[in-house]
C-alpha positions in Angstrom: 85.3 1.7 -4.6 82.5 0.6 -2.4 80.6 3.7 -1.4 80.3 4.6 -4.7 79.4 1.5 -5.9 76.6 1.0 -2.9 75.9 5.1 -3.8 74.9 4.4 -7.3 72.9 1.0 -6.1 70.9 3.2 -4.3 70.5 5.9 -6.3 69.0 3.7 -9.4 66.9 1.9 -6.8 65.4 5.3 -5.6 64.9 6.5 -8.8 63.1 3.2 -9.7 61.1 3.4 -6.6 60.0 7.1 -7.1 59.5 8.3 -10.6 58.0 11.7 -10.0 61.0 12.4 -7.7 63.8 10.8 -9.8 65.4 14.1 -11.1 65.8 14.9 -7.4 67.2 11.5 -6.6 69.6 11.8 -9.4 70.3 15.8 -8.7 70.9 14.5 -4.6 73.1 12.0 -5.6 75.2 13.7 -8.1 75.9 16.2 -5.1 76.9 13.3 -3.1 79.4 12.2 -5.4 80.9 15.6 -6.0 81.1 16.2 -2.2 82.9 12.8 -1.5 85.2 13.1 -4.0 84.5 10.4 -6.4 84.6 12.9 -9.4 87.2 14.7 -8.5 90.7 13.4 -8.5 92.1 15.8 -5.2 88.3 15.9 -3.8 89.1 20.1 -4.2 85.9 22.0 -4.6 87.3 23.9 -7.3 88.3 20.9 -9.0 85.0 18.7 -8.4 83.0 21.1 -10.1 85.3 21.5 -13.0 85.4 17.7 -13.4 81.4 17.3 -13.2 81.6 19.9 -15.7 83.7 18.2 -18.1 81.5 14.7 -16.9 78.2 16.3 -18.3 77.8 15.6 -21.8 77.3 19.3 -23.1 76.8 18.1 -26.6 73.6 15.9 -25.8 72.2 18.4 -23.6 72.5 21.0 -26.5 70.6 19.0 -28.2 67.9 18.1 -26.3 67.0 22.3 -25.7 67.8 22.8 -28.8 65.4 20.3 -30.4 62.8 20.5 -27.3 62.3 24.4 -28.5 61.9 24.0 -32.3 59.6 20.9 -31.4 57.4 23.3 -29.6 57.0 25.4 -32.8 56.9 22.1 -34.9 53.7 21.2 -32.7 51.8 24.5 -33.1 51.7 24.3 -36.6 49.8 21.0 -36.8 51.7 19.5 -38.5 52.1 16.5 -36.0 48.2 16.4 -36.1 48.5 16.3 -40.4 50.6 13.5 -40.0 48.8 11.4 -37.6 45.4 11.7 -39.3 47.3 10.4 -42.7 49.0 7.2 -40.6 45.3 6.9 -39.2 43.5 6.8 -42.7 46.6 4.4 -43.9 46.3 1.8 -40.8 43.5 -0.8 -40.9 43.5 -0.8 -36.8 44.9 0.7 -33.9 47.5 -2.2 -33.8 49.1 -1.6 -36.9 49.1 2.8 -36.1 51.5 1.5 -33.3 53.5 -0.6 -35.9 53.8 2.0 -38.3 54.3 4.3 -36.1 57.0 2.7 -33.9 58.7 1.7 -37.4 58.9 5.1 -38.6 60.2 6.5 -35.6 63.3 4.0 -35.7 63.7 5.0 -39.2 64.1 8.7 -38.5 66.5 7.5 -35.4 68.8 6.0 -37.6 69.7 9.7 -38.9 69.2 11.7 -36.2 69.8 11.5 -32.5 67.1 9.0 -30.6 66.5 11.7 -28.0 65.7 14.1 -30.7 63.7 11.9 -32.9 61.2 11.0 -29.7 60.9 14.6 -29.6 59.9 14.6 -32.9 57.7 12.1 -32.9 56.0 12.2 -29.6 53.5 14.6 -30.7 52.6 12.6 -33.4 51.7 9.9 -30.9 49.6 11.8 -28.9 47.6 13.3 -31.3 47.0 9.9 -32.6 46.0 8.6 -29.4 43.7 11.7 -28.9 42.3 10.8 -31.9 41.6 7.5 -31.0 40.7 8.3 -27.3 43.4 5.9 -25.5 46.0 6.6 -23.4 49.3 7.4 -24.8 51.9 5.7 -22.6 52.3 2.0 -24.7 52.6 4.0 -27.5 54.9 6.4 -26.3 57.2 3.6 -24.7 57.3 1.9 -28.3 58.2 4.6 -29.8 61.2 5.3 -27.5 62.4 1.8 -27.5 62.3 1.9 -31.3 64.3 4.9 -31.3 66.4 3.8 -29.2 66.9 0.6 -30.8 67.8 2.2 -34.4 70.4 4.8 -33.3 72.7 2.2 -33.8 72.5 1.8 -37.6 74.1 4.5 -38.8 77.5 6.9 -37.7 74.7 9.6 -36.8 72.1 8.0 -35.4 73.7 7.6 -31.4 76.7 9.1 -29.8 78.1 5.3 -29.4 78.0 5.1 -33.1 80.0 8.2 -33.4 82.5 6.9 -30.8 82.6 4.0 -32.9 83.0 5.2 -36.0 86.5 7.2 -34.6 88.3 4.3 -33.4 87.8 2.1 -36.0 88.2 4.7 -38.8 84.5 4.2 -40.4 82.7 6.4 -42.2 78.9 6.6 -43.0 78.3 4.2 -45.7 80.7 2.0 -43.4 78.0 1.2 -41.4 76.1 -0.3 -44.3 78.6 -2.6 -46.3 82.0 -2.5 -44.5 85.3 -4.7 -45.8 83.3 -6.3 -48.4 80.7 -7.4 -45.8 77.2 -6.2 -44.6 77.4 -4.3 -41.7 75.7 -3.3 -38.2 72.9 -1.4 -39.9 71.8 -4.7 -41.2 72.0 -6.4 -37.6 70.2 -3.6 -36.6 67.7 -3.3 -39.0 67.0 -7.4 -38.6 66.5 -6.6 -35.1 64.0 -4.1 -35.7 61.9 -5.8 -37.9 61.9 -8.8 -35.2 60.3 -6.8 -32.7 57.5 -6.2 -34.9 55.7 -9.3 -33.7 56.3 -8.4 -29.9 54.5 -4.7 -31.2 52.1 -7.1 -32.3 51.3 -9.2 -29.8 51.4 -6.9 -27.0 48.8 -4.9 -29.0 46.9 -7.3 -30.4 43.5 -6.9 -28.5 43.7 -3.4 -29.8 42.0 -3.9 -32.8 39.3 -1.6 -33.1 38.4 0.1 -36.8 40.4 3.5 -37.3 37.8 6.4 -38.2 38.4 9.9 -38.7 36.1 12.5 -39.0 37.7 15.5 -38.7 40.4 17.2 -41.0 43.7 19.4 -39.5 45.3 21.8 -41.7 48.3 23.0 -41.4 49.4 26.8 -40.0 52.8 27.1 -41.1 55.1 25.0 -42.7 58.2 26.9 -41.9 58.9 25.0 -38.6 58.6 21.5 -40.4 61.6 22.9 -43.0 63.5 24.0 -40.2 63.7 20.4 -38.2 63.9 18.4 -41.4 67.1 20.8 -42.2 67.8 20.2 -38.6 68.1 16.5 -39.8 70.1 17.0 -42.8 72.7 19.6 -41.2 73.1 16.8 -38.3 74.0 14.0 -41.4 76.2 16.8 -43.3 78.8 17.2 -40.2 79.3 13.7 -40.1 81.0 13.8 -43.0 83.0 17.1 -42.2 86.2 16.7 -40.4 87.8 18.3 -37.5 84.0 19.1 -36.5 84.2 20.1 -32.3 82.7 17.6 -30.1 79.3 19.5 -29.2 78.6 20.1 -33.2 75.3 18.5 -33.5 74.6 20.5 -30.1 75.3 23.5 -31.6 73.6 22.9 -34.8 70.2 22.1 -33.0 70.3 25.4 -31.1 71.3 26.9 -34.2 67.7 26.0 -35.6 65.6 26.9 -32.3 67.4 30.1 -32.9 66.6 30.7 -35.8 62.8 29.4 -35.9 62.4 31.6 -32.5 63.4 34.6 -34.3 61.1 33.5 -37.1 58.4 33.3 -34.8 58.8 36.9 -33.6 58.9 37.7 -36.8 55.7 36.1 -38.0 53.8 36.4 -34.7 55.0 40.7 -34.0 56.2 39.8 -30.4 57.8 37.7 -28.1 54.8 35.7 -26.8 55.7 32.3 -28.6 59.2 32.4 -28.2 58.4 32.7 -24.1 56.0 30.1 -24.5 58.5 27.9 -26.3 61.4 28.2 -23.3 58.6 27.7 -21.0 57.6 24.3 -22.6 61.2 22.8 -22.5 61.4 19.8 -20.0 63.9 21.3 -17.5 63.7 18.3 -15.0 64.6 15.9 -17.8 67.5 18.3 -18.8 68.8 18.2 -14.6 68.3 14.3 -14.4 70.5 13.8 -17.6 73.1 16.1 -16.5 72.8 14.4 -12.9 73.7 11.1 -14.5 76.7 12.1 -16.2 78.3 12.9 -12.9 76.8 9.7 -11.3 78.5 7.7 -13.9 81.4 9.9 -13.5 82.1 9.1 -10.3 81.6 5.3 -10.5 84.1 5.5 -13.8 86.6 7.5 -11.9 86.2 4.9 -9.4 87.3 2.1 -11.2 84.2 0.3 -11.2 84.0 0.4 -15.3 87.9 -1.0 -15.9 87.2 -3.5 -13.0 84.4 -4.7 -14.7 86.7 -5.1 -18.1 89.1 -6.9 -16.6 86.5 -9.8 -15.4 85.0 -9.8 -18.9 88.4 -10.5 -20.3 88.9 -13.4 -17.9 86.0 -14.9 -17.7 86.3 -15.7 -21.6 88.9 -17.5 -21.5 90.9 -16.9 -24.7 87.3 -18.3 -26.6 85.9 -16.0 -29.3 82.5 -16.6 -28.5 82.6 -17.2 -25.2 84.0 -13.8 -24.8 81.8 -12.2 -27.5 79.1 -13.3 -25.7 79.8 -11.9 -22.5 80.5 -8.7 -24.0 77.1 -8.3 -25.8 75.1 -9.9 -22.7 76.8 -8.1 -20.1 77.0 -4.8 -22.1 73.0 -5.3 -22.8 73.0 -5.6 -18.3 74.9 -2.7 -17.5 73.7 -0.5 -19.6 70.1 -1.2 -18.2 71.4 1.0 -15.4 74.4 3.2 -16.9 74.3 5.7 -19.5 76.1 3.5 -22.4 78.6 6.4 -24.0 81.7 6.0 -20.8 80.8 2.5 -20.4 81.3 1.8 -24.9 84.2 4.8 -24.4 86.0 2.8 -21.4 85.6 -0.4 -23.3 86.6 0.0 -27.0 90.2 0.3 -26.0 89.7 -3.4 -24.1 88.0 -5.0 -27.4 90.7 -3.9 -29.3 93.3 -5.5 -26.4 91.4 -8.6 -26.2 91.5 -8.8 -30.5 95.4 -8.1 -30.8 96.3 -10.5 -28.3 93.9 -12.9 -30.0 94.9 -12.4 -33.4 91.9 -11.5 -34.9 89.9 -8.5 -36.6 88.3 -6.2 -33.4 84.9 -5.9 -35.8 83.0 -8.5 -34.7 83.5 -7.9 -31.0 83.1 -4.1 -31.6 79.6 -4.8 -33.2 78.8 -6.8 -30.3 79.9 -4.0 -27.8 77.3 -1.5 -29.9 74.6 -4.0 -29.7 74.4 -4.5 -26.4 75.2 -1.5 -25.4 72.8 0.4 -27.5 69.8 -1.9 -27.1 70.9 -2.7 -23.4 69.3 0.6 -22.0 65.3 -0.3 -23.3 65.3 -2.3 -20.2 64.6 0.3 -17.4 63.0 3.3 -17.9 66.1 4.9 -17.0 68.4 3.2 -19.0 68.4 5.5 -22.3 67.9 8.9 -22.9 65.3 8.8 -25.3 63.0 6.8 -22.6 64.1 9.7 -20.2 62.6 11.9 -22.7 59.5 9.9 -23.6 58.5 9.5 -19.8 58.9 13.5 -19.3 57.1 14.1 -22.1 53.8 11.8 -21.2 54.4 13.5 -17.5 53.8 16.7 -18.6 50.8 15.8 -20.5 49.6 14.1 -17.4 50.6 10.7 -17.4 52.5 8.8 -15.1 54.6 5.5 -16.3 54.5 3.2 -14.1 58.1 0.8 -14.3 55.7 -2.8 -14.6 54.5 -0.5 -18.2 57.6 0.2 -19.3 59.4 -3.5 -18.2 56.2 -5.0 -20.0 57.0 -3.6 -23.5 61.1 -2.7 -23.0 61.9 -6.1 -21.5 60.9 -8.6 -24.4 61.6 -5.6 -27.3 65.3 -5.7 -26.1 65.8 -9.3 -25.8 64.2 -10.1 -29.2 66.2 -7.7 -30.6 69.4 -8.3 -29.2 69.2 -12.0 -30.0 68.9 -11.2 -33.4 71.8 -8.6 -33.7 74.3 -10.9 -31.4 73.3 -14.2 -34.2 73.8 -12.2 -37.2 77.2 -9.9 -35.7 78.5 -13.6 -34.9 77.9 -15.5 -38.3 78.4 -12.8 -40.5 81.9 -11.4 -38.8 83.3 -14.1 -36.8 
């Protein structure tokens, strides 16, 4: 258990250390891990790469192309530029476009996938802060940290929510009033709104007048139908049962596929289409896949279980005491791990520690989700939709630098966890 555990120490330190490098790190490492035989259970070639291949989540990389290529389309028509000149005109100052904006960007996350929604959203944010001649990062990061924040409202808004929503038999309108009781979308939503004021303070020299001067229109509206039916298909197979596993995957390439071949249509020729694969952010894509094996290996390990068992004991047979270190510890981990092994690994221990105890799981499941979820706005590396938000400023030619990111992710998580972990507690325990 100790070379992986000092491998993955490393490895998140490295990646820390050297942002423009940290697909490499990640890529490096994940190599490391297959080659020692961490992932593997008989350290067979063969059987290492079959593993890391079953460790990768397929279904969120799917996405993530998928939605990266319609995106493209989505951006060439204007329409991001349209709907950042109407935000403009209805914000008094630049304070209150990163409010609204950051707001609205949770919103949409609550339905769709974070990663996708910062996809979504980032051009928006950029051709908002072109128009207002700043740089884009802060706004960027809050838009991430929003979306990552409100994928936990609703059964398809995160891929922890889905996990969820299996073992404890929940459906969508679960997640709003649940066994006669308001549920995690209101913890989550209370959470949100409480991290308006740390939007607001951060910002709060930023207060110069809004003026715009010039008018976009836009080119074609098709590519705007096709991601808002993107959105609605993704909430529709939620509800459908015996969907596969890499569905919403599937269903995102399903659009690019279709609004590629639209494009060719429209445009005579290939040109756009080749311009759309060339725009998808392929070292994003290899870091997240990377970290899947990582995490892999440190689950296979024992590392994650390990790290159960002490919860368990260090609570005590107290509710609270054991709530709390579930929510707390879930928020540290997850700072550092990808979040869907570490909620899959634990459910099954939150539902051991409630038989034994007597008691309804609920309230210690919300608490798992809550940290979990809001856990990885910590680091820069801690959720894929801040994965995604730092490639995308990188390609437009800013670098975040990790003091940015922990000076707007660090107070945004702890504000809202605090709020989710007091209302999950006095509302279910």
């Amino acid at each position: 258990m100790l070379v992986p555990v000092i491998a993955f120490a490393v490895t998140y330190v490295l990646m820390i250390a050297l942002p423009k490098v940290r697909h490499w790190v990640a890529a490096a490492s994940a190599v490391f891990f297959l080659l020692w035989g961490c992932v593997s259970a008989d350290g067979g070639v063969l059987a290492a790469l079959k593993d890391a291949g079953g460790a990768i989540n397929w279904n969120v990389l799917m996405m993530l192309f998928g939605t990266m290529g319609t995106v493209y389309f989505f951006i060439e028509s204007k329409m991001p530029d349209v709907m950042a000149e109407k935000l403009l005109r209805a914000a008094p100052n630049t304070m209150w476009v990163v409010v609204l904006l950051s707001l609205f960007s949770g919103f949409i996350s609550a339905f769709m996938d974070n990663v996708a929604t910062v996809l979504m959203i980032a051009p928006i944010g950029l051709a908002v802060a072109k128009q207002l001649k700043i740089s884009p990062v802060d706004m960027l990061i809050c838009i991430s940290v929003s979306s990552n924040l409100q994928g936990a409202a609703t059964l398809v808004g995160d891929t922890t929510s889905i996990m969820l929503g299996g073992y404890a038999d929940m459906n969508f309108l679960d997640f709003f009033v649940f066994h006669g009781k308001m549920s995690i979308f209101w913890a989550v939503e209370l959470g949100a709104l409480a991290t308006v004021p740390v939007i607001m303070f951060i910002f709060r020299k930023q207060r110069q007048k809004v003026d715009i001067s010039v008018s976009s229109k836009v080119e074609d509206v098709v590519p705007s139908i096709l991601l808002t039916l993107n959105i609605v298909l993704l909430i529709v197979a939620s509800f459908l049962p015996n969907m596969p596993e890499t569905i919403n995957g599937i269903i995102c390439l399903a659009i690019f596929a279709v609004t590629a071949l639209y494009s060719f249509i429209r445009n005579k020729g290939f040109s756009k289409v080749a311009a759309s694969f060339r725009d998808i952010d392929y070292r994003t894509l290899l870091l997240l896949a990377s970290l899947f094996i990582i995490i892999k290996g440190v689950e296979k390990a024992g590392v994650l279980d390990l790290l159960a068992e002490k919860m368990v004991s260090l609570g005590g047979g107290n509710l609270f005491v054991i709530y709390t270190i579930i929510v707390w510890i879930s928020v540290l981990l997850s700072a550092f791990i990808d979040n869907i092994p570490y909620v899959a690994t634990m459910l099954p221990v939150v539902q051991s520690i409630a038989l034994s105890m007597g008691i309804a799981p609920y309230v210690l499941y919300f608490g798992l989700l809550t940290g979990a979820t809001l856990g990885g706005n910590i680091t820069p590396i801690g959720a894929s939709a801040n994965i995604a938000a730092i490639g995308i400023l990188r390609k437009n030619g800013y670098e975040v630098q990790n003091k940015q990111f922990f000076r707007i992710g660090l107070p945004f998580t702890l504000v809202a966890v605090l709020t989710g972990y007091l209302y999950i507690w006095f509302v279910w325990a």
